[in-house]
N, C-alpha and C positions, 0 to 999 in steps of 0.2 A: 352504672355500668351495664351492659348487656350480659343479661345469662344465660349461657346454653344451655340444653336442655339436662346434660347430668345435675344442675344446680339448680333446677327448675325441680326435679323428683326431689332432691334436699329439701327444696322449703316443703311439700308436702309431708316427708317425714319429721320434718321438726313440728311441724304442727302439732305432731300425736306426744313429741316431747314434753310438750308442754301439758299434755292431760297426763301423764302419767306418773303426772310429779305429784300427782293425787295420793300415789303410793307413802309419801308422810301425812302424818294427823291433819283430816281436812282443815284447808284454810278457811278461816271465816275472813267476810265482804269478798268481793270480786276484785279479782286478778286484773293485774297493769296489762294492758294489749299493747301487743306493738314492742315489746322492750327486747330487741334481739340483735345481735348482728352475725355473721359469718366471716371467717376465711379461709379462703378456697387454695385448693392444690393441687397442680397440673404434674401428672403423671405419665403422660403420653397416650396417644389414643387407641395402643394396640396392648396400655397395661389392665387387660379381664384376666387376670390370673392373679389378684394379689390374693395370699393365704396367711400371710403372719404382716403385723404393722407393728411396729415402735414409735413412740412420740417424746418427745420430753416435753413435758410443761412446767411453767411457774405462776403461778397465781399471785403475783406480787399485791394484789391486794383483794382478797375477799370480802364479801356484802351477805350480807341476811336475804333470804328468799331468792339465790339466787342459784345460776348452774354453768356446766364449765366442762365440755363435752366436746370428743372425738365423733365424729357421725359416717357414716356408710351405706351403700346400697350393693344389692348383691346382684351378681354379674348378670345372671339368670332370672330378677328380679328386680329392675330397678325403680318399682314404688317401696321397698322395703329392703331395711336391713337390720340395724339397729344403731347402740352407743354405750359409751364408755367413757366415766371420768367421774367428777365431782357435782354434787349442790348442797344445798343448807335450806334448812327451814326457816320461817318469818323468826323463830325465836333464836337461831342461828347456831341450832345443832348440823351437823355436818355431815358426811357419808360417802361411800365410793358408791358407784355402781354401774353394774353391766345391764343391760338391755336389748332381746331381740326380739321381732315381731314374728308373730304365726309359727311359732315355736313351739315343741310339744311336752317336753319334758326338759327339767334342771337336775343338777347333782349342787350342793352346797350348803353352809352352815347357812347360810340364810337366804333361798330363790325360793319365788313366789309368783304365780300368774300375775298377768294382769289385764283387765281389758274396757271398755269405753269406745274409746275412737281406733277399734284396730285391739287384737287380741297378742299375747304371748308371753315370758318367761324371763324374768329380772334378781339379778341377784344385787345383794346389798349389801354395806354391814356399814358401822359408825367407824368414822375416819376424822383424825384433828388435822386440818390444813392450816398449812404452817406456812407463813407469808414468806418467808427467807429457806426455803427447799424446794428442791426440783424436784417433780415425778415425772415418772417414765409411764405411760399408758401401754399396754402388750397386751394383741387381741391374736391371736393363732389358732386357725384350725387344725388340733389335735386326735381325732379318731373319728371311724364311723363305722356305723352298723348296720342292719339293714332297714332300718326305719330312717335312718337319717345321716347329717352330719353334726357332731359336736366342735363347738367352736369355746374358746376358753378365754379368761383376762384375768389376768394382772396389775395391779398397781403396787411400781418398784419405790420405793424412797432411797431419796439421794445415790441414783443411779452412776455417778461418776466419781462415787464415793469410796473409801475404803472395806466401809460394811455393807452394801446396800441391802436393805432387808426388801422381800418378797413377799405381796400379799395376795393372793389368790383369791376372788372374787367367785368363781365356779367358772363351771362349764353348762352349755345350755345346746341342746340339740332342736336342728331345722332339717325340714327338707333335704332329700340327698341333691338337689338341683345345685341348692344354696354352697355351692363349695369351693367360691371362689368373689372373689369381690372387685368390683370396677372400680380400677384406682381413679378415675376423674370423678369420681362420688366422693372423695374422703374428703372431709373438710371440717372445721370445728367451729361449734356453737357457744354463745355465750347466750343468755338472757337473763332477767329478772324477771321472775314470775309472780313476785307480792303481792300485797294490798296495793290496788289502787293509789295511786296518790294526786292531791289538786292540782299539782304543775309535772310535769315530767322531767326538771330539772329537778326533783326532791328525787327521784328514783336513784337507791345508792348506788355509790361507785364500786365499780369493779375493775380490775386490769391484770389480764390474761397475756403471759407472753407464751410464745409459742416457738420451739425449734422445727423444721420440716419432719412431717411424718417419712420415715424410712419402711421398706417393704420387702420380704421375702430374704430372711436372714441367711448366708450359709455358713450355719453351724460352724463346719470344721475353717473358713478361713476368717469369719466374723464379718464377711463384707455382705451388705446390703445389693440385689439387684436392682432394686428401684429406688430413690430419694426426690420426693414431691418439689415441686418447685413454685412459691409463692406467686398464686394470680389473681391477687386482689380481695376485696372483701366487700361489703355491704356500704352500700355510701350513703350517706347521712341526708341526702335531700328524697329517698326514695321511701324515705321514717314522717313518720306524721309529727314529730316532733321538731321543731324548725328554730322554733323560738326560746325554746323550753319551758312557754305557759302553759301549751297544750298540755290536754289529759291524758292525751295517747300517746303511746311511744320511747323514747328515751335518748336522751344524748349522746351519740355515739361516733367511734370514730376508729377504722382499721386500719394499719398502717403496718408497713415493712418494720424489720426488726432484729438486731446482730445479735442473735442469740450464743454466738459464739460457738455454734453447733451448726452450722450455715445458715444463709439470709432466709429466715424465719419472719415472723409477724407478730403484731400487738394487738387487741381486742380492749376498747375502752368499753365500758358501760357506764352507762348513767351522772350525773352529776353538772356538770358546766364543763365548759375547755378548755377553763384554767386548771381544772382537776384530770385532765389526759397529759400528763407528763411522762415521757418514756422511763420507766423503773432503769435503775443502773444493777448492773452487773456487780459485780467485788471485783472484779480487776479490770474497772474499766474507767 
C-alpha cells in the first residue's frame, strides 16, 4: 500500500522500538529482522491537537520475545514520540511499558533512561497478559512546568468491566513544544524481536486485536472528540518473508476487525495462514 509521509516517520520511530527492547536482560544470538507489521489510523488531517488517547486492546494470543504497542509522533516533532503497551522476553516474562524519546526526567516505581539509537525515559513494571482480557491503553498529557511537559500512562484491565483496576505506569516529561500529538501518527505496532530463527515461518504466533484508538476525552460528558478510523496496515508482499523459508521477516497479515467497539483491526504475526484465524469475541 502507499504510505504517506506520517507513516513514513512511524517506520523511523519503530526502528528505535526495536533497540530498546534492550531494556530486558540482553538477548543472546541475533535478533529476527523484518518481523513487524502496523495498523494505521486516520484521524483527519487537521487532527494536531491530540492530548489524551484511549485504545482497548486484546492480545488474543501472546508469543515469547515479542511486543504489542500504541506508537506516536509529536505534533511539533514528527521524527519522535514514543509508545505504550505490552512485550515479553525470549523466556516469556512479560511487562507494561511506557516510552518517550529526548525526554529528560521520569516520576515512577520503575522509569529509567535509555539510549543507543535515540536517547530518553521509559517506565516499566511486570504485567501477566492474560489471553482472554481486554486492556485499555491511556496516554494524557497531565501537567507542565517550566522545563517541559509531562505526559502520563495507564494501563486499565478489563476496562468495560465491573471493577476495572488502574495501573499507572508513570509520568515522563519532554519538551514544552511536545504538547500535543498528530493524530495521523498514531498507529500500533506488533513484532517479534527473538532469536533469529531458520525459516520465518518458525517465528511464533501472535494475534493483536485492536478497537480504534479514541482521542481527547470530555470528562464531564464522556464523549470523545476524535475516533481514528481504520486505514490499513502493512501488507505482506512489502516483508521479505513470502514463502515462509526465508530467514528474514515473518508471516503476516492486517486485516479489519469487529471489535465491537467500532470497525477496529487485527495484527497476525508470525506462524503460517492457517494460524491467522480471527479470534471470536464471547458474544459473537
Amino acid at each position: 500500500m502507499h504510505i504517506d509521509r506520517p507513516f513514513r516517520r512511524l517506520v523511523s520511530i519503530a526502528s528505535v522500538i526495536v533497540l530498546t527492547v534492550a531494556l530486558w536482560t540482553a538477548v543472546a544470538g541475533q535478533q529476527q529482522q523484518n518481523a513487524n507489521a502496523y495498523a494505521f489510523w486516520e484521524f483527519g488531517d487537521k487532527a494536531n491537537d491530540i492530548q489524551y488517547i484511549d485504545q482497548t486492546i486484546w492480545i488474543a494470543k501472546p508469543a515469547t520475545g515479542s511486543q504489542w504497542v500504541l506508537i506516536w509522533s509529536w505534533t511539533a516533532d514528527p521524527a519522535h514520540g514514543g509508545y505504550l503497551g505490552f512485550n515479553t522476553s525470549d523466556e516469556g516474562k512479560s511487562q507494561a511499558l511506557f516510552s518517550l524519546w529526548n525526554a529528560d526526567q521520569a516520576k515512577g516505581k520503575a522509569c529509567a533512561k535509555f539510549g543507543g539509537e535515540g536517547e530518553g525515559w521509559s517506565c516499566r513494571q511486570p504485567f501477566v497478559i492474560k489471553s482472554d482480557a481486554d486492556y485499555q491503553l491511556r496516554l494524557a498529557r497531565t501537567s507542565s512546568d517550566k522545563q517541559g511537559v509531562w505526559w502520563s500512562a495507564w494501563i486499565i484491565e478489563d476496562p468495560s468491566g465491573d471493577k476495572p483496576v488502574e495501573h499507572l505506569l508513570g509520568e515522563i516529561r519532554v519538551n514544552p513544544k511536545m504538547n500535543t500529538i498528530s493524530g495521523n501518527s498514531i498507529a500500533n505496532f506488533s513484532e517479534y524481536f527473538g532469536h533469529t530463527v531458520p525459516k520465518c515461518r518458525a517465528v511464533p504466533v501472535s494475534i493483536l486485536a485492536l478497537a480504534p484508538p479514541a482521542a481527547n476525552l470530555n470528562k464531564t460528558t464522556g464523549d470523545y472528540a476524535r475516533t481514528g478510523a481504520y486505514r490499513g496496515g502493512t501488507e505482506p508482499a512489502n516483508n521479505p518473508c513470502k514463502t515462509g523459508n526465508e530467514s528474514s521477516g515473518n508471516m503476516l497479515k492486517v486485516e479489519p476487525f469487529d471489535f465491537g467497539l467500532g470497525d477496529g483491526a487485527v495484527i497476525f504475526i508470525g506462524g503460517t495462514p492457517r494460524d491467522h484465524i480471527k479470534p471470536q469475541l464471547d458474544d459473537q
